[in-house]
C-alpha positions in Angstrom: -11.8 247.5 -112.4 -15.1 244.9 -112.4 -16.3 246.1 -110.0 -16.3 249.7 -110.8 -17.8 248.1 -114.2 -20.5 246.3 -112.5 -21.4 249.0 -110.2 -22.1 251.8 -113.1 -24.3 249.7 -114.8 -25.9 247.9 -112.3 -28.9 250.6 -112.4 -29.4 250.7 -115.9 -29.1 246.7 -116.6 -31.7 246.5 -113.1 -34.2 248.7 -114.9 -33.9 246.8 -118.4 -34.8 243.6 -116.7 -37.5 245.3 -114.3 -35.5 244.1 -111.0 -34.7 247.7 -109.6 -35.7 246.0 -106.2 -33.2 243.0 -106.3 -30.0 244.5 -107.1 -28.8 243.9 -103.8 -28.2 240.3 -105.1 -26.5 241.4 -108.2 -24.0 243.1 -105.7 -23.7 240.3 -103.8 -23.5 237.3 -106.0 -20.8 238.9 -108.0 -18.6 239.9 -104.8 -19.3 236.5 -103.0 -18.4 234.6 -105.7 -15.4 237.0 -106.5 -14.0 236.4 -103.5 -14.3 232.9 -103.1 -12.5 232.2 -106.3 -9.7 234.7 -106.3 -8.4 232.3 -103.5 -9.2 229.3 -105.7 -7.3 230.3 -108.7 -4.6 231.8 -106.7 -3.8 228.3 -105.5 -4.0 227.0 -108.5 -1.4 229.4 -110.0 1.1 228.6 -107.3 0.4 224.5 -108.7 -0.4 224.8 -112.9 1.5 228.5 -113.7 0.5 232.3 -114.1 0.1 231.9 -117.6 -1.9 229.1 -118.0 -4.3 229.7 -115.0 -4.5 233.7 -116.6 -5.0 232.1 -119.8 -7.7 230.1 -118.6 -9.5 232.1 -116.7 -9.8 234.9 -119.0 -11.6 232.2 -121.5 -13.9 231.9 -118.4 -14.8 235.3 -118.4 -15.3 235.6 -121.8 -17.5 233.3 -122.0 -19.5 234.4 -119.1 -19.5 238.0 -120.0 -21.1 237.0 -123.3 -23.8 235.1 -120.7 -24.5 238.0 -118.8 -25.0 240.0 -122.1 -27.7 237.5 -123.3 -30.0 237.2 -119.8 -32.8 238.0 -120.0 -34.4 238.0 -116.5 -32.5 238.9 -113.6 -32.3 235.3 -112.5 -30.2 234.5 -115.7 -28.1 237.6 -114.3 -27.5 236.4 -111.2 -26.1 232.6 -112.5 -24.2 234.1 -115.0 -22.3 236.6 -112.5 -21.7 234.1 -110.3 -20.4 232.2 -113.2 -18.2 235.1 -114.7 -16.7 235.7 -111.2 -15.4 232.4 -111.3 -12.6 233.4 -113.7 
């Protein structure tokens, strides 16, 4: 569903922080890091529980989605993504 999310607004969140021309590394920052951590955290289900790794994890992205809502260049986007990812 994120990635759905990330991909319909990608163009207008580009153009609001004039970096039409490096969305590329929205797209991959976000799945890079998606996909390194989804193994992470699955691991660490199997050792600390569902409930508190989904528990934590969605604190994560909270907090990183409130991040990506105050950047203000794209550079800002692209450490906060990463960041969010990492839930």
């Amino acid at each position: 569903m994120e990635v759905s999310i990330v991909a319909t607004a990608l163009v207008p969140i580009a153009d609001q922080l004039h970096a039409l021309n490096q969305t590329s590394w929205i797209v991959t920052a976000y799945l890079l890091t998606y996909t390194g951590f989804l193994i992470i955290f699955a691991k660490l289900s199997d050792v600390f529980g569902r409930k508190e790794v989904l528990i934590t994890t969605l604190l994560l992205f909270t907090v990183f989605s409130g991040a990506c809502a105050a950047a203000k260049t794209i550079e800002q986007l692209l450490v906060a993504s990463e960041k969010k990812v990492a839930r």
